[in-house]
mmCIF file of the N, C-alpha and C atoms, coordinates in Angstrom:
data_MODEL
# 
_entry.id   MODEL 
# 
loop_
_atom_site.group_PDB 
_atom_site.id 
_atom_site.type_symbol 
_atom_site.label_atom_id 
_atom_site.label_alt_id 
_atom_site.label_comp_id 
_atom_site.label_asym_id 
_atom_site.label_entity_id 
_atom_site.label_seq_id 
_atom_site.pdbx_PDB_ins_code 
_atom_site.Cartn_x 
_atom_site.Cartn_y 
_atom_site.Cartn_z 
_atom_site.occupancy 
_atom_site.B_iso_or_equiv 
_atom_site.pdbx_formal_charge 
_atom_site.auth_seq_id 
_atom_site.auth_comp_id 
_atom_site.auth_asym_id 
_atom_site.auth_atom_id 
_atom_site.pdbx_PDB_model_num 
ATOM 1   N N  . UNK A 1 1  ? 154.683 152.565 149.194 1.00 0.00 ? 1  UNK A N  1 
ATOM 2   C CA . UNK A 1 1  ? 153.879 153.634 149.760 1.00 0.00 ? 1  UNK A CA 1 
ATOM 3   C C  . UNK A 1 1  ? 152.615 153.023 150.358 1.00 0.00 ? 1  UNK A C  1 
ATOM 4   N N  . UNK A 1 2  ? 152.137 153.377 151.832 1.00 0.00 ? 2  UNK A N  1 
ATOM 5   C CA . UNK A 1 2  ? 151.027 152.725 152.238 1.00 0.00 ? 2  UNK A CA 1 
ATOM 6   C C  . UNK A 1 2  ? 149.889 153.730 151.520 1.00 0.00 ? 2  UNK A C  1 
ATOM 7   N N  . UNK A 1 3  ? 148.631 153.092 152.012 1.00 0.00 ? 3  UNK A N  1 
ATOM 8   C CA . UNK A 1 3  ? 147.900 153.797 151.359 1.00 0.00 ? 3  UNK A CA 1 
ATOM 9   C C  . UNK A 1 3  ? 146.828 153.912 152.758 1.00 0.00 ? 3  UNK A C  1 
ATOM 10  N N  . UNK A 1 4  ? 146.640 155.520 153.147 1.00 0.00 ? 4  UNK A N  1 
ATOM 11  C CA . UNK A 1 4  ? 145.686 155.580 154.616 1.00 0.00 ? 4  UNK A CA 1 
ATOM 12  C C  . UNK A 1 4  ? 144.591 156.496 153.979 1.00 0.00 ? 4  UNK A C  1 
ATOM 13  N N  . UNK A 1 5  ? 144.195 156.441 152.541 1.00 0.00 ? 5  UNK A N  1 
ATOM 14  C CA . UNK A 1 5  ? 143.035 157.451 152.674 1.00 0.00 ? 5  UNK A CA 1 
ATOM 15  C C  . UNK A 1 5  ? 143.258 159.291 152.483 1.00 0.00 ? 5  UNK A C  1 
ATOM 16  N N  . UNK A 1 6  ? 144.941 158.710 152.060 1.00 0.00 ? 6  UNK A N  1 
ATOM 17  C CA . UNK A 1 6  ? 146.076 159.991 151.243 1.00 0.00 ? 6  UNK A CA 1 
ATOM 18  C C  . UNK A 1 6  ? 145.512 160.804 149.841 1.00 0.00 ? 6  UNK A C  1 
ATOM 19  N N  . UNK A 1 7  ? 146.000 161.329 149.977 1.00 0.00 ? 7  UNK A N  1 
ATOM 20  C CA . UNK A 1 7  ? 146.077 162.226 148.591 1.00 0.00 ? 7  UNK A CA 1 
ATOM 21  C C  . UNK A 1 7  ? 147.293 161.919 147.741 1.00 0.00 ? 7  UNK A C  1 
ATOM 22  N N  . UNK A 1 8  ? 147.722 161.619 146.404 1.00 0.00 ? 8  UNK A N  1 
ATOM 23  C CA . UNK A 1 8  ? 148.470 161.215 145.830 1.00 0.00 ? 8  UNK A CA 1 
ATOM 24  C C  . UNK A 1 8  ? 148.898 162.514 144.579 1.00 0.00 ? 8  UNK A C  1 
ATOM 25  N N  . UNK A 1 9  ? 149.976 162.735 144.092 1.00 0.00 ? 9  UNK A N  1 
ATOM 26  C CA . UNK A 1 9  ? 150.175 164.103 143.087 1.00 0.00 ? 9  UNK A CA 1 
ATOM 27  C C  . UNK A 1 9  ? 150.429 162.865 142.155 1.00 0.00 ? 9  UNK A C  1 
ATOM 28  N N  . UNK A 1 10 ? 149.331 163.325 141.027 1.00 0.00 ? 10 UNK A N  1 
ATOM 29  C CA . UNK A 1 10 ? 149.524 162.447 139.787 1.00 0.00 ? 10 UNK A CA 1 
ATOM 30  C C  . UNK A 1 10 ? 150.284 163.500 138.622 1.00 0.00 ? 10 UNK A C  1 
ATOM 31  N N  . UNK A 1 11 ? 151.145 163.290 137.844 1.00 0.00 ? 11 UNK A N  1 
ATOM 32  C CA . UNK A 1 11 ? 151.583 163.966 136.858 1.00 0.00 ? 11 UNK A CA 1 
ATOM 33  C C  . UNK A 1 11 ? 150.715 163.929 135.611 1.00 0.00 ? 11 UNK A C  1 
ATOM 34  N N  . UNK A 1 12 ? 150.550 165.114 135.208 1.00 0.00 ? 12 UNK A N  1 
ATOM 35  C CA . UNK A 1 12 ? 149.950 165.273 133.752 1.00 0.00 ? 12 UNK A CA 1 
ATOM 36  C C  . UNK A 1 12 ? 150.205 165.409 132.626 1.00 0.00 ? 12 UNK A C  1 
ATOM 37  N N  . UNK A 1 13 ? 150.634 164.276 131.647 1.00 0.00 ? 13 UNK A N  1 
ATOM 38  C CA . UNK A 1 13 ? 151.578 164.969 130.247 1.00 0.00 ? 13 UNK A CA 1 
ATOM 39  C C  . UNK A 1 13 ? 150.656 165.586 129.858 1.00 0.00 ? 13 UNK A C  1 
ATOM 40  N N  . UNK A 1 14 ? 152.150 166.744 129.368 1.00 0.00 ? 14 UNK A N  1 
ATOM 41  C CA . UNK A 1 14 ? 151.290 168.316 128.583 1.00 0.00 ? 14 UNK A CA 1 
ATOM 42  C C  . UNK A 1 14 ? 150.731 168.822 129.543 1.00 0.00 ? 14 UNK A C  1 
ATOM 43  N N  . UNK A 1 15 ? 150.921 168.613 130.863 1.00 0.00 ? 15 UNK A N  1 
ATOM 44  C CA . UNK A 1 15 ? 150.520 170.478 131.557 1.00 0.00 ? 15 UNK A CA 1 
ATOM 45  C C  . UNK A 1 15 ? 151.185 170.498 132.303 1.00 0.00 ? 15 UNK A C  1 
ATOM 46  N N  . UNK A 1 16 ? 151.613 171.808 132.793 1.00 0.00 ? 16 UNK A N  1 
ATOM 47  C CA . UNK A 1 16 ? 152.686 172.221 134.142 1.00 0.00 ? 16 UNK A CA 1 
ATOM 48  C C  . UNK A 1 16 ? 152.089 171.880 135.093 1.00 0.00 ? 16 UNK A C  1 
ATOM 49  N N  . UNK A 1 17 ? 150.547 171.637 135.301 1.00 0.00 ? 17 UNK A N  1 
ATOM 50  C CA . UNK A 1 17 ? 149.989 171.578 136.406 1.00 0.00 ? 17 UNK A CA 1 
ATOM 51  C C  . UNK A 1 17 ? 149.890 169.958 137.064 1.00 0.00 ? 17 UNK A C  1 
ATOM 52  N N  . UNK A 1 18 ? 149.862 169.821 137.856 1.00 0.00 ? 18 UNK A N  1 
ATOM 53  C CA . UNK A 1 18 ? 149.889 168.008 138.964 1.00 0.00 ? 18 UNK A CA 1 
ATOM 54  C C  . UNK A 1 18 ? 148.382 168.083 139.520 1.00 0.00 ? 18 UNK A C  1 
ATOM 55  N N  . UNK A 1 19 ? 147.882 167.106 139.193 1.00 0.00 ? 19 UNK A N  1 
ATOM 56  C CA . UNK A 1 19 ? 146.520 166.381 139.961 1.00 0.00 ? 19 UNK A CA 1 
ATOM 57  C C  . UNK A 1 19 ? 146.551 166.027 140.757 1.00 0.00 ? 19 UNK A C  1 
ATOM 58  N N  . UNK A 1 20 ? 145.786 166.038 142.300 1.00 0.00 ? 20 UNK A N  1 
ATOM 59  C CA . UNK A 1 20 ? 145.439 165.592 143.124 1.00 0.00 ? 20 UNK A CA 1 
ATOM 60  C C  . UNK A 1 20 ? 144.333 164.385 143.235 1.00 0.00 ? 20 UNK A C  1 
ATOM 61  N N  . UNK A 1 21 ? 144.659 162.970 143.684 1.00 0.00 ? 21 UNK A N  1 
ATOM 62  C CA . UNK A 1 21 ? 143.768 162.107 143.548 1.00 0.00 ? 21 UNK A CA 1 
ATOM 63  C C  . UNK A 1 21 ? 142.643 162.427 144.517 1.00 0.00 ? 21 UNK A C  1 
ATOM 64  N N  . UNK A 1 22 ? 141.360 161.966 144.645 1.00 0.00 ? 22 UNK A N  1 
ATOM 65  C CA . UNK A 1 22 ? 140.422 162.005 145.698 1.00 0.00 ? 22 UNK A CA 1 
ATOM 66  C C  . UNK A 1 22 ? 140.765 161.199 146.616 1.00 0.00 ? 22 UNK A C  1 
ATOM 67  N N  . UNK A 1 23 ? 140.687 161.581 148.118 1.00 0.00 ? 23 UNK A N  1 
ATOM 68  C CA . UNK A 1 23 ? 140.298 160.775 149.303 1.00 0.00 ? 23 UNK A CA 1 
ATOM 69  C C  . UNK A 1 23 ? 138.847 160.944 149.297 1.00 0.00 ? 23 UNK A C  1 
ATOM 70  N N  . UNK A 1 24 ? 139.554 159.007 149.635 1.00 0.00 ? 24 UNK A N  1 
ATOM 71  C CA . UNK A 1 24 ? 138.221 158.236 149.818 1.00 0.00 ? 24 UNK A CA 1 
ATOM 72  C C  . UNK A 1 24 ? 137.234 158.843 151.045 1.00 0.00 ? 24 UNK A C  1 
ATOM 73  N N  . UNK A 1 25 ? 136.034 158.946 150.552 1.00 0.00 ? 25 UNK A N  1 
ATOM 74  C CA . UNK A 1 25 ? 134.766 159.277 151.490 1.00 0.00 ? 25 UNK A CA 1 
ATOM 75  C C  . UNK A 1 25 ? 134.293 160.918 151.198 1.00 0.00 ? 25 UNK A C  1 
ATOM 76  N N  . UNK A 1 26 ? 134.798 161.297 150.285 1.00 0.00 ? 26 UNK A N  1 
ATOM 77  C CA . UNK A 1 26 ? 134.665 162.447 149.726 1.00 0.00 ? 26 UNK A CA 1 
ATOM 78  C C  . UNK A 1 26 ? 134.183 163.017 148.708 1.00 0.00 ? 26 UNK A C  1 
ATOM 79  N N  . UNK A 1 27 ? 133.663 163.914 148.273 1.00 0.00 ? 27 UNK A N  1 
ATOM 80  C CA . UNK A 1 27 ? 132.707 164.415 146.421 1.00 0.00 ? 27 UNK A CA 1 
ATOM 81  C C  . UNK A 1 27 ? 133.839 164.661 145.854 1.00 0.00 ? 27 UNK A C  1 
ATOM 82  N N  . UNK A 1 28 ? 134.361 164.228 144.776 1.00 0.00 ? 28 UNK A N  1 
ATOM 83  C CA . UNK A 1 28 ? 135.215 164.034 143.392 1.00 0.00 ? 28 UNK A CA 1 
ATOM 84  C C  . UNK A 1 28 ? 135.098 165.545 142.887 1.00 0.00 ? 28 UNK A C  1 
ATOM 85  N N  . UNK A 1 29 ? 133.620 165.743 142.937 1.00 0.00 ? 29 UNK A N  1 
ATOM 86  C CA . UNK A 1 29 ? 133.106 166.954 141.858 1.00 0.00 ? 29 UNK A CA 1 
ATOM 87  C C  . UNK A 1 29 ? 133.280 168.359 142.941 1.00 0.00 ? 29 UNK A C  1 
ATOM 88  N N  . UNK A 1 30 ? 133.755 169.329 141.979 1.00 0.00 ? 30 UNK A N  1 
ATOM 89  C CA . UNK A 1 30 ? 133.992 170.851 142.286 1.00 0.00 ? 30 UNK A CA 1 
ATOM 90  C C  . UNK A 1 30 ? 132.627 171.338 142.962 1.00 0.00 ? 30 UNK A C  1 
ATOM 91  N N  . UNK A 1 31 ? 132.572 172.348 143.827 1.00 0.00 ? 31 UNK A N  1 
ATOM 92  C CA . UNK A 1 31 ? 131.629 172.791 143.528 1.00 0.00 ? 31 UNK A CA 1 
ATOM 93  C C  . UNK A 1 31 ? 131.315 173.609 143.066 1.00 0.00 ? 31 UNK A C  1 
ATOM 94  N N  . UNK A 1 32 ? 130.493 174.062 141.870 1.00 0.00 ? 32 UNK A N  1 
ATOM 95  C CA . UNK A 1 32 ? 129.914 175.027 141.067 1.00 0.00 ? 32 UNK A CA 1 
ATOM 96  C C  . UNK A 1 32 ? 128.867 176.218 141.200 1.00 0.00 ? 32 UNK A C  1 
ATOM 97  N N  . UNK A 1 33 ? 128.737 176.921 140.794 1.00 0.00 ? 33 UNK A N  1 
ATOM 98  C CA . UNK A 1 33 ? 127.509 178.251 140.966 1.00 0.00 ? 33 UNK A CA 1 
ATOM 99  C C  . UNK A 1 33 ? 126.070 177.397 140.072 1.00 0.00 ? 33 UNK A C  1 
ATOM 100 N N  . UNK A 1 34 ? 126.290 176.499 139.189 1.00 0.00 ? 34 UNK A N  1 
ATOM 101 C CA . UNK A 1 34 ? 125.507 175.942 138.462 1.00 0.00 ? 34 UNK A CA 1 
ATOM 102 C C  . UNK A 1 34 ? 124.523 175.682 139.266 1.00 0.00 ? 34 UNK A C  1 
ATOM 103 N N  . UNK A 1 35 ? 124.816 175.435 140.566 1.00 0.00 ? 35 UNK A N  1 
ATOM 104 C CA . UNK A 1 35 ? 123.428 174.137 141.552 1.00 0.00 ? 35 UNK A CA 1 
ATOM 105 C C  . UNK A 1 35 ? 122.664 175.096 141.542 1.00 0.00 ? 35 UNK A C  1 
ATOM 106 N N  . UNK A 1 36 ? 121.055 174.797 141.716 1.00 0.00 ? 36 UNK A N  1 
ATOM 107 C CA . UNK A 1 36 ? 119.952 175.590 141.830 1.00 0.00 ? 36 UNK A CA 1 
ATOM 108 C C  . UNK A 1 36 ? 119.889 176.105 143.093 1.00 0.00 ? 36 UNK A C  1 
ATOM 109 N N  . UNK A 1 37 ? 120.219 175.694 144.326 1.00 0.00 ? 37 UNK A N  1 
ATOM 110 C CA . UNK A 1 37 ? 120.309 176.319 145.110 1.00 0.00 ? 37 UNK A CA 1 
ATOM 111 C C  . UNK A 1 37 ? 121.493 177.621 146.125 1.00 0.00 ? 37 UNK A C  1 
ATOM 112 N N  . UNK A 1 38 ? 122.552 177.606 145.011 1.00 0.00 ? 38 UNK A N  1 
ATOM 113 C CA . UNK A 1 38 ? 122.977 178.688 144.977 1.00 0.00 ? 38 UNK A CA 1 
ATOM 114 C C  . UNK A 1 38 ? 123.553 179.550 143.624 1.00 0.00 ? 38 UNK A C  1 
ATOM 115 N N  . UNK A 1 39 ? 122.640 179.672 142.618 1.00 0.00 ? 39 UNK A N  1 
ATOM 116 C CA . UNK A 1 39 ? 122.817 180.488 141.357 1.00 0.00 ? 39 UNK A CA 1 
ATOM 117 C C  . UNK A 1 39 ? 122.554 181.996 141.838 1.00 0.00 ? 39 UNK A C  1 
ATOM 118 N N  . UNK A 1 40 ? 123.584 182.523 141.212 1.00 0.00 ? 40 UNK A N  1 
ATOM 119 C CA . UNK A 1 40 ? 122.942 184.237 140.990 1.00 0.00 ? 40 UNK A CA 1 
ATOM 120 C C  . UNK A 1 40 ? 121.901 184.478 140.629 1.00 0.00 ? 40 UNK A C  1 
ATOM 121 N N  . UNK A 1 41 ? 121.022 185.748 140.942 1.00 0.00 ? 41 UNK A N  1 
ATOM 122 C CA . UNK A 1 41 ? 119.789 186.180 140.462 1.00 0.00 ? 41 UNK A CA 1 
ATOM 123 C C  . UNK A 1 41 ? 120.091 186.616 138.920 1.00 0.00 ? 41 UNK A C  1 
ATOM 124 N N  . UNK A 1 42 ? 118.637 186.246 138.419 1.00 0.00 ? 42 UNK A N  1 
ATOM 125 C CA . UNK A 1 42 ? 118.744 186.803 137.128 1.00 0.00 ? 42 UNK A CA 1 
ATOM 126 C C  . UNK A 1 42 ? 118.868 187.971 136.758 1.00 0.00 ? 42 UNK A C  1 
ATOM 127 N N  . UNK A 1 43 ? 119.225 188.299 135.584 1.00 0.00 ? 43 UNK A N  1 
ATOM 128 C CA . UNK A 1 43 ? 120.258 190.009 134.858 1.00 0.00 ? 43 UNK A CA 1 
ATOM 129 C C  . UNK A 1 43 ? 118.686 190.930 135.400 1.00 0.00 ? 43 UNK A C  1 
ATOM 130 N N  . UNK A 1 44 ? 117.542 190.379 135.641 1.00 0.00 ? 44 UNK A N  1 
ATOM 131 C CA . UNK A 1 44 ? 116.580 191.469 135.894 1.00 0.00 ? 44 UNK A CA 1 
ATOM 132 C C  . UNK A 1 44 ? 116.416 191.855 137.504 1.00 0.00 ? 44 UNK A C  1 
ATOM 133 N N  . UNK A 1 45 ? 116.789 190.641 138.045 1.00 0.00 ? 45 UNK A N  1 
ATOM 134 C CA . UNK A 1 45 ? 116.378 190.994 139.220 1.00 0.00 ? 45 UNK A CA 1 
ATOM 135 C C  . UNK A 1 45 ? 117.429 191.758 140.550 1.00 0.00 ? 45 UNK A C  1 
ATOM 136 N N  . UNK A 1 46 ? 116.856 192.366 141.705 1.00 0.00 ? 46 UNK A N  1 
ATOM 137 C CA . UNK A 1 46 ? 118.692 193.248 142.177 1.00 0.00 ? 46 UNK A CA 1 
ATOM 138 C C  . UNK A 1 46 ? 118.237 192.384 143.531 1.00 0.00 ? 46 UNK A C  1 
ATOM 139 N N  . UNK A 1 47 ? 119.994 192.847 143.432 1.00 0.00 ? 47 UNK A N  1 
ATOM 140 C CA . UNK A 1 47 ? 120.062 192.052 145.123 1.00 0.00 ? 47 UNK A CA 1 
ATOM 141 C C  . UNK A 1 47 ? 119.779 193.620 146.030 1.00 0.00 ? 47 UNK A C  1 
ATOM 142 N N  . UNK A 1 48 ? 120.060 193.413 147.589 1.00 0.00 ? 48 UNK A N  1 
ATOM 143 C CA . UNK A 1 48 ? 120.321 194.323 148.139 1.00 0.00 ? 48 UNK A CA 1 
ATOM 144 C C  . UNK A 1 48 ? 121.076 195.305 148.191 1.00 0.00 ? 48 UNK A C  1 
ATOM 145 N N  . UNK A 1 49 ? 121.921 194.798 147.496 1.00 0.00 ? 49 UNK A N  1 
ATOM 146 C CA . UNK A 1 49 ? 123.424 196.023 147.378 1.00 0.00 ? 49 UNK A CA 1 
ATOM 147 C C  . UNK A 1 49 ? 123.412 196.394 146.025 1.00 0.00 ? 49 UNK A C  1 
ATOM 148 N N  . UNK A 1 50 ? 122.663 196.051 145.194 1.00 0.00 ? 50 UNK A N  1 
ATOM 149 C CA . UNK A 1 50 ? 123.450 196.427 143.708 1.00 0.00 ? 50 UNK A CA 1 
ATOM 150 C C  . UNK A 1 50 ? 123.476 197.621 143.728 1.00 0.00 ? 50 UNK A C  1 
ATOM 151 N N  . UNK A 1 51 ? 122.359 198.820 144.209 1.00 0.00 ? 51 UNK A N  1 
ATOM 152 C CA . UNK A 1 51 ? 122.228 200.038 144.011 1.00 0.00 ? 51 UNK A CA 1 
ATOM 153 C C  . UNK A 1 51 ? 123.618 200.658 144.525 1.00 0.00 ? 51 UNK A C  1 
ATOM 154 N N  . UNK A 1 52 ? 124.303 200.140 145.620 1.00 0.00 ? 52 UNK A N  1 
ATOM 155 C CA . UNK A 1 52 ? 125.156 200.700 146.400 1.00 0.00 ? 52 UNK A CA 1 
ATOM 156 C C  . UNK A 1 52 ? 126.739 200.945 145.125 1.00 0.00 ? 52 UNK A C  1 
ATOM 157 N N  . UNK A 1 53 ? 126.344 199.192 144.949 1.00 0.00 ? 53 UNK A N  1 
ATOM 158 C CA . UNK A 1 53 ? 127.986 198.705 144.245 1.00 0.00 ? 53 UNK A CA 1 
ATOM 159 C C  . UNK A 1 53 ? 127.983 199.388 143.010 1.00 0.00 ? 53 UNK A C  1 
ATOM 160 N N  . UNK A 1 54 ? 126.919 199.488 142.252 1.00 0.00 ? 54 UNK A N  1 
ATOM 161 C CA . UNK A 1 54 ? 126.553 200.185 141.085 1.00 0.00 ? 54 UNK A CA 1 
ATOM 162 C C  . UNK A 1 54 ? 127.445 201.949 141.398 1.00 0.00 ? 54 UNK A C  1 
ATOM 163 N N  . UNK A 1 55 ? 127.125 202.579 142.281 1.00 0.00 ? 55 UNK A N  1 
ATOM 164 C CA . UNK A 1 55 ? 127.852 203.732 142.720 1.00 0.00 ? 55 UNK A CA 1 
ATOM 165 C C  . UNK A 1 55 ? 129.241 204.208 143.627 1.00 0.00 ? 55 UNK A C  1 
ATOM 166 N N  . UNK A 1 56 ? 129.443 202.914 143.823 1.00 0.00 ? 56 UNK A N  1 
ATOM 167 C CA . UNK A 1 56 ? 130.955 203.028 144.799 1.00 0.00 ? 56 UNK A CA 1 
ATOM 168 C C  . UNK A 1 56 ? 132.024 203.590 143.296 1.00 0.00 ? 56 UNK A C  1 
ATOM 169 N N  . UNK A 1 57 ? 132.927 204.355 143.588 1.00 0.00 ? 57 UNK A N  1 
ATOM 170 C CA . UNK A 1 57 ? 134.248 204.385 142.574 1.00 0.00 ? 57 UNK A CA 1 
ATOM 171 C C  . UNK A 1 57 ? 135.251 204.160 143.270 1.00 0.00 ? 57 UNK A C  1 
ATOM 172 N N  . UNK A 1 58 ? 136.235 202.853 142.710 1.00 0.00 ? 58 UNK A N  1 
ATOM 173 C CA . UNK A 1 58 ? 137.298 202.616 143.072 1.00 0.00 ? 58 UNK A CA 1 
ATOM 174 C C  . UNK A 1 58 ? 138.182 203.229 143.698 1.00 0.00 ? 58 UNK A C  1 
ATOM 175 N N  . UNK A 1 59 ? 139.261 203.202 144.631 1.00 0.00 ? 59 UNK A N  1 
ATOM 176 C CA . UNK A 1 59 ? 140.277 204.024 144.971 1.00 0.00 ? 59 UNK A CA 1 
ATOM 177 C C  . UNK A 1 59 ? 140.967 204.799 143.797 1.00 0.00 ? 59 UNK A C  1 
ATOM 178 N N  . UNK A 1 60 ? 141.271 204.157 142.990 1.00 0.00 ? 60 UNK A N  1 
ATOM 179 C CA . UNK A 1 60 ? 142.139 204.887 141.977 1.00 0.00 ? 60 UNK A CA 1 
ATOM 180 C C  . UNK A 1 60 ? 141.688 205.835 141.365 1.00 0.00 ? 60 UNK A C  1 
ATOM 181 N N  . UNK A 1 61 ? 140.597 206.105 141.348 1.00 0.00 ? 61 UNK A N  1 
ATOM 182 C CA . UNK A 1 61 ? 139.712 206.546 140.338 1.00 0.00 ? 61 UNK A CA 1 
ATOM 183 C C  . UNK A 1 61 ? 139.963 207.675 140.639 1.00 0.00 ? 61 UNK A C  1 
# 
């Protein structure tokens, strides 16, 4: 198998699920809600819509 900077399916004993290796030149790491510059507002503070979403009722409803 050559190798151009591919993605490779690695097998995982003990899970149904297959890993994808990293290509090279790329972030390894997920990205998360954790980073400071895009976390949710805190439980006190509202966004623009909460008032709205707070009052919509589902279709089913």
């Amino acid at each position: 198998m050559t190798d151009k900077g591919e993605q490779r399916i690695v097998r995982v004993p003990g899970s149904r699920r297959a890993r994808l290796t990293a290509v090279p030149g790329t972030d390894p790491e997920p990205e998360t809600m954790d980073k400071p510059d895009r976390a949710a507002p805190a439980s006190g503070e509202k966004g623009p819509n909460d008032d709205r979403l707070r009052q919509d009722v589902p279709p089913h409803y």
